[in-house]
C-alpha positions as CSV (number, residue, x, y, z in Angstrom):
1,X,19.4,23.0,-21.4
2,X,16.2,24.1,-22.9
3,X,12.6,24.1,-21.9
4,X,11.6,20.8,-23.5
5,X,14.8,19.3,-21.8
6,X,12.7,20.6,-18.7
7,X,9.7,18.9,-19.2
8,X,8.1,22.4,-19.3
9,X,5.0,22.7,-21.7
10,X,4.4,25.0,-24.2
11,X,2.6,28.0,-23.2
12,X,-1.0,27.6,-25.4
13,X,-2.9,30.4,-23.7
14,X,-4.2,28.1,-20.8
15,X,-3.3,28.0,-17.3
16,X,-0.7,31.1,-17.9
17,X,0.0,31.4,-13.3
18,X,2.0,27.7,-13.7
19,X,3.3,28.5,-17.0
20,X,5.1,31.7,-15.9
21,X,6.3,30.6,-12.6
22,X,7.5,27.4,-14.7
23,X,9.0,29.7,-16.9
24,X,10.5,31.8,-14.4
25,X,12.4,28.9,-12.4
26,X,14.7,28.3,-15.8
27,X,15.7,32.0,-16.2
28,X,16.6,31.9,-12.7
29,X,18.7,28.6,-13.7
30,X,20.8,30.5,-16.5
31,X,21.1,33.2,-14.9
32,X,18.4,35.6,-17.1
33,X,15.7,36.3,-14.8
34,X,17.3,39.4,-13.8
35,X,17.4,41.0,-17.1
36,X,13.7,39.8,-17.9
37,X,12.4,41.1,-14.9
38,X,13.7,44.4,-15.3
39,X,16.3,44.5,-12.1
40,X,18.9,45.2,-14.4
41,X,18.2,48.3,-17.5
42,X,20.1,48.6,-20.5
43,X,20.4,52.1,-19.1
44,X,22.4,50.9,-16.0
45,X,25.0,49.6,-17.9
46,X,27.7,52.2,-17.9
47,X,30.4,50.1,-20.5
48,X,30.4,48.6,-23.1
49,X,31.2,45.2,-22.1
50,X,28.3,45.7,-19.4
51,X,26.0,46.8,-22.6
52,X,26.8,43.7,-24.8
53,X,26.4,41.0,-22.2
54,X,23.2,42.4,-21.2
55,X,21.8,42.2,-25.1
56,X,23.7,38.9,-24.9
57,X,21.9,38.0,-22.5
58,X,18.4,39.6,-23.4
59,X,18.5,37.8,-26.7
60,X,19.4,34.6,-25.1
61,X,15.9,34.8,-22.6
62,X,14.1,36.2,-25.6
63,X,14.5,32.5,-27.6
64,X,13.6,30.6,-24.1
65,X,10.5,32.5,-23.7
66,X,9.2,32.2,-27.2
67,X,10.6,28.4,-27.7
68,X,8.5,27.6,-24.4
69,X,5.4,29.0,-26.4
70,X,3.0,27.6,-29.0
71,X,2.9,29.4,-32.9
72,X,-0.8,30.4,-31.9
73,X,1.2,32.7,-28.9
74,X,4.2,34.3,-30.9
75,X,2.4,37.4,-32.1
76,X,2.2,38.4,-28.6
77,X,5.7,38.9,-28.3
78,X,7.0,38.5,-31.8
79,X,7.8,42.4,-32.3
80,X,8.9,43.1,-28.3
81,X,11.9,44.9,-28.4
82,X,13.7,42.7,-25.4
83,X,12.8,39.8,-23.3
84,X,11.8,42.5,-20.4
85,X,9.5,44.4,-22.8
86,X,8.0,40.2,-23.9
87,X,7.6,39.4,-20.8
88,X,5.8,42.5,-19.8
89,X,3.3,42.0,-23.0
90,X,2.1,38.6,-21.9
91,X,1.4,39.6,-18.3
92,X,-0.5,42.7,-19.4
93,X,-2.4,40.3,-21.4
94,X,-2.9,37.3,-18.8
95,X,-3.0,39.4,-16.1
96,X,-5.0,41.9,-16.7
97,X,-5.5,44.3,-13.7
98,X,-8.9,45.5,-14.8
99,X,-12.0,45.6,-12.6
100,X,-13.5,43.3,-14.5
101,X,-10.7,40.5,-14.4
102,X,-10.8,41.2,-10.6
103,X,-14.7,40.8,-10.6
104,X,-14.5,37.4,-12.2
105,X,-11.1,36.0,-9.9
106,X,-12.8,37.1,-6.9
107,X,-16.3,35.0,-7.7
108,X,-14.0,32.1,-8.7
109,X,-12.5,32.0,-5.4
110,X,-15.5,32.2,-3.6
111,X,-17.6,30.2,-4.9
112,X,-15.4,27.0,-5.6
113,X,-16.7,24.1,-3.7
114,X,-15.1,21.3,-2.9
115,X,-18.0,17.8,-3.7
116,X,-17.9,14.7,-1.8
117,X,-15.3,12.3,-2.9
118,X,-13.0,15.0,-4.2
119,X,-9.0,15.2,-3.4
120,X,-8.1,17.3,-0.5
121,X,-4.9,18.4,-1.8
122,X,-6.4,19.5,-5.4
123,X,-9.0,21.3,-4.1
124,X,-6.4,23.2,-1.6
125,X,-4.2,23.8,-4.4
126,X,-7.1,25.1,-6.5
127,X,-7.6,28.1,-3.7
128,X,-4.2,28.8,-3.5
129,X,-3.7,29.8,-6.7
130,X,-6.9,31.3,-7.5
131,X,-5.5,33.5,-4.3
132,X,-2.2,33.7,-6.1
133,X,-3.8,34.8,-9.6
134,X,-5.9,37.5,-7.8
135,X,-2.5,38.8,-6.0
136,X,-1.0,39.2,-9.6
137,X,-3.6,41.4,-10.7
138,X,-3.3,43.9,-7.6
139,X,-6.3,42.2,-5.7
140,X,-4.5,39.9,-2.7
141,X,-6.7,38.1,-0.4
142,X,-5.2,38.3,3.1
143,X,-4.9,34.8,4.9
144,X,-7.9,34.9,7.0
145,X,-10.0,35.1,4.0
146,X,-7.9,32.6,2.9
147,X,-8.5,30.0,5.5
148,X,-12.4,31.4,6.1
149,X,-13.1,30.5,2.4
150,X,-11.6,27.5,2.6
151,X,-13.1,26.1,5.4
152,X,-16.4,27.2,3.7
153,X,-16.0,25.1,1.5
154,X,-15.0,21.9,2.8
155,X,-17.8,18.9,1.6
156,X,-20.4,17.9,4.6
157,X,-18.5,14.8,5.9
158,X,-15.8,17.4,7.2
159,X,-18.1,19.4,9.2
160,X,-16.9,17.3,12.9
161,X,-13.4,18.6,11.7
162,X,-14.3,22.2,11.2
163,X,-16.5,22.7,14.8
164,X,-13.3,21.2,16.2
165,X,-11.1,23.7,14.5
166,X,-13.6,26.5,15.1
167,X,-13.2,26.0,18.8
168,X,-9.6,26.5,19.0
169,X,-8.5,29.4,21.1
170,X,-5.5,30.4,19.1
171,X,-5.3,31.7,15.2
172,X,-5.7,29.3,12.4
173,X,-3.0,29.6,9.5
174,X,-3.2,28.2,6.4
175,X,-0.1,26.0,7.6
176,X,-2.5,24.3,10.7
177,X,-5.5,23.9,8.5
178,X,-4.2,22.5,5.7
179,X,-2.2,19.8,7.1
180,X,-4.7,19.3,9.7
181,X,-6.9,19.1,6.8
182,X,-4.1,16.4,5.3
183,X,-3.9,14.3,8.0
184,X,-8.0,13.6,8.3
185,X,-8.0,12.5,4.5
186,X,-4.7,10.5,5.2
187,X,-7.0,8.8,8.1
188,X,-10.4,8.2,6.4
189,X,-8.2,6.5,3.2
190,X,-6.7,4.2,5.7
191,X,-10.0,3.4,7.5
192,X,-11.4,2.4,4.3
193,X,-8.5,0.5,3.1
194,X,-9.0,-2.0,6.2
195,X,-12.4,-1.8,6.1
196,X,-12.1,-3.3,2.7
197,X,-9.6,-5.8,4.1
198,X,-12.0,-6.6,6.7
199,X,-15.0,-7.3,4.2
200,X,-13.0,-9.5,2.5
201,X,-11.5,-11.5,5.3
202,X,-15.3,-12.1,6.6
203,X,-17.0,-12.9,3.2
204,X,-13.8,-15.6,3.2
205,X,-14.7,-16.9,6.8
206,X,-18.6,-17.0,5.7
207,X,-17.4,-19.5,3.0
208,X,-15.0,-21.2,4.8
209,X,-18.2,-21.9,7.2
210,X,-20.4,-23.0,5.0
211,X,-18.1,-25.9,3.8
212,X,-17.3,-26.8,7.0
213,X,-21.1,-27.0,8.0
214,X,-21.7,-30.5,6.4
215,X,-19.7,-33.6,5.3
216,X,-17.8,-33.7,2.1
217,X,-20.6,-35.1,-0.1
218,X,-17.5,-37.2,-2.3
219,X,-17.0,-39.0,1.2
220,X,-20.2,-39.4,2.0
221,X,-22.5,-42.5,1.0
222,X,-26.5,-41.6,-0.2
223,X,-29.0,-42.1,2.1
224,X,-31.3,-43.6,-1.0
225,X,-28.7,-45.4,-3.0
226,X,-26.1,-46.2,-0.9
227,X,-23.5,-44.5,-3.6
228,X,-20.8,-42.2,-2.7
229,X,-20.5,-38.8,-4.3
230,X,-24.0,-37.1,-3.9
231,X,-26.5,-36.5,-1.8
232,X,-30.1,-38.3,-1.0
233,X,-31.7,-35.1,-2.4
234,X,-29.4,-35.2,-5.2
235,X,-29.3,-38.8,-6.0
236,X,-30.5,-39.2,-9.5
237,X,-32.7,-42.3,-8.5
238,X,-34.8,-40.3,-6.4
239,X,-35.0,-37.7,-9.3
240,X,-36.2,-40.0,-11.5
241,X,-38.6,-41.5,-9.0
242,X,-39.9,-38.1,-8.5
243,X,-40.2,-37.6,-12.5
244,X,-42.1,-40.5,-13.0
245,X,-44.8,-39.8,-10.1
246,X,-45.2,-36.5,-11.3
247,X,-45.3,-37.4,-15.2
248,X,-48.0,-35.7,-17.3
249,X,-51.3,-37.1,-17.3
250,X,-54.0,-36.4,-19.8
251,X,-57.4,-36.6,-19.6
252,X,-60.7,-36.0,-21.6
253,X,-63.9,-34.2,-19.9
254,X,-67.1,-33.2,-21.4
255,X,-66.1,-30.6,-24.1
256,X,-63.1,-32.3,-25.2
257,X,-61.0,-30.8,-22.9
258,X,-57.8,-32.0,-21.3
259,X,-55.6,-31.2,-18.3
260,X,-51.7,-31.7,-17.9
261,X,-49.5,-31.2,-15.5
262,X,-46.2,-31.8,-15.4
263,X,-43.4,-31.5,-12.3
264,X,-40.2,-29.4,-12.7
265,X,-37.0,-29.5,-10.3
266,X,-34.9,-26.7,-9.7
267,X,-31.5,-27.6,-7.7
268,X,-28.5,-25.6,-6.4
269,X,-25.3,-28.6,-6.8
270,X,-23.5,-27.3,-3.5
271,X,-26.2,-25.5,-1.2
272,X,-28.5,-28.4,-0.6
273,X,-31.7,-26.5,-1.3
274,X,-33.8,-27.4,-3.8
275,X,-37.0,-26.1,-5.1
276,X,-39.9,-28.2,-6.4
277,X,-42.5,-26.5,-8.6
278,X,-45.7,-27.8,-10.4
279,X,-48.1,-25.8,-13.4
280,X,-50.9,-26.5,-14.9
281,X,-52.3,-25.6,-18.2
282,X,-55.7,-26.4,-19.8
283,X,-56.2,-26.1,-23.7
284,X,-59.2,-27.0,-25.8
285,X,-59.7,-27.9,-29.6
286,X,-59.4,-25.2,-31.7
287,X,-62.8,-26.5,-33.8
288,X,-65.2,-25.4,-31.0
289,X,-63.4,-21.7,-30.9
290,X,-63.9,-18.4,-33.1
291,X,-61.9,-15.5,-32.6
292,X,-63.1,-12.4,-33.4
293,X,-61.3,-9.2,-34.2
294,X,-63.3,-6.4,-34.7
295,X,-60.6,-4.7,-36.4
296,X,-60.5,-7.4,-39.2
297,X,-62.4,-6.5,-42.5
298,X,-62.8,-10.3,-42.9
299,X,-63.5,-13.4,-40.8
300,X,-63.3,-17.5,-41.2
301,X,-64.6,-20.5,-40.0
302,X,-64.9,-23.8,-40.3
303,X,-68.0,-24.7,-38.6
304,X,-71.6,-23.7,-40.2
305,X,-73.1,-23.5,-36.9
306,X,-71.6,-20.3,-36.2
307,X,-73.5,-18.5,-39.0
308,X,-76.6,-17.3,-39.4
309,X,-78.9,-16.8,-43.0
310,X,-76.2,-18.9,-44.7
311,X,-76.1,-18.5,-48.6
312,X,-73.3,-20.7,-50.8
313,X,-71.7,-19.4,-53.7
């Protein structure tokens, strides 16, 4: 059974806390972790049957570890003398126990905030293993920090559920207010999942209403017509009644000019509200108008009255 047999993925220099403790469970599983780890020395081995199986058995944790690794991550371990001394090189490098790696851990976990909308169980198990990470390099964070910080960070809309935790008498663990934590998403999802239900069920009630508040208009004769299947305001007699009555008229006044007006209808088929609406435009002949543009390096007519001091060509 291998790594890739495992569904384990190659270490690529990301994300190295899950990778290792990944990497750890399959040692565990044939039996190698304790050479890796360095519970058992070469040194210890006082035969030479105990000497061989423990290079056996060194070599055989030596190809897990660098099968479970990308090419880009070999040189790291490609000239370790055992899988203890490979498996010391990449936590020396991952884990660096410097001030500086410290520095930057510390201000991750302190200043990760959890945003409105966001999974409760992602951002708890972001915390945890920034906490974890900052254990590995020698800086742990005891479990009241633990539980302060993330309680600090909890989004706005879980501020009723903090005071309430707040006035509890005993100690919170991480245990109580994380699966307190749990339950209160677990509650809002299924709030909202039947206050979906309910919006549905009342928009489908609101219809169902509506078509219930009149007759069904194919049983129904018109008041106008007589006909069955639409409505007096819909009847198309009426329609055309109202087209003709309301049918463009033109006129001539003084200057030429003319007036229309003409009558538009606007219907909804299944509402039964209709909207009427009426315009009016007013044009003139283009002969007694000159535009100007004062932008134009040239200008035309066709009427002589509009110029002055005249001269043919």
């Amino acid at each position: 059974m291998d790594a890739s047999s495992l569904r384990i993925s190659k270490f690529d220099g990301t994300n190295f806390h899950a990778w290792k403790f990944k990497m750890q469970m399959v040692l565990e599983e044939r039996d190698l972790w304790e050479v890796v780890s360095g519970e058992i020395k070469a040194e210890q081995c006082e035969t030479q049957l105990d000497q061989a199986t423990y290079k056996r058995k060194s070599r055989k944790a030596m190809a897990v570890i660098c099968l479970a690794m990308e090419d880009s991550q070999l040189p790291l371990v490609r000239s370790a003398s055992g899988a203890c001394d490979a498996w010391s090189r990449l936590e020396d490098h991952f884990e660096k126990k410097s001030l500086a790696n410290k520095l930057f851990l510390r201000r991750r976990f302190f200043t990760t905030m959890m945003e409105e909308g966001d999974d409760v169980l992602e951002h708890i198990n972001k915390l945890k293993t920034l906490a974890e990470q900052l254990e590995a390099v020698g800086a742990p964070v005891c479990e009241d920090d633990l539980v302060i910080t993330l309680l600090g960070s909890l989004s706005d809309s879980y501020q009723f559920l903090i005071t309430a935790l707040e006035s509890r008498s005993d100690t919170l663990s991480w245990e109580l207010v994380t699966s307190r934590l749990l339950h209160e998403e677990m509650k809002r999802k299924e709030q909202g999942s039947k206050g979906d239900e309910a919006s549905q069920g009342q928009a489908f009630i609101t219809r169902d209403n509506q078509r219930k508040g009149r007759p069904v208009k194919k049983s129904w004769p018109c008041h106008n017509c007589g006909k069955i299947g639409h409505w007096m305001a819909e009847c198309p007699s009426r329609i055309q009644e109202n087209t003709e009555r309301h049918r463009p008229q033109r006129a001539q006044d003084s200057g030429d000019r003319y007036r229309s007006q003409r009558a538009n209808v606007a219907q909804e088929e299944d509402s039964g509200d209709y909207l009427f609406s009426i315009g009016e435009t007013t044009s003139a002949k283009s002969s007694d108008i000159w535009l100007v543009d004062s932008g134009a390096t040239q200008h035309m007519t066709c009427s002589k009255k509009f110029m002055r001091n005249y001269k043919g060509v």
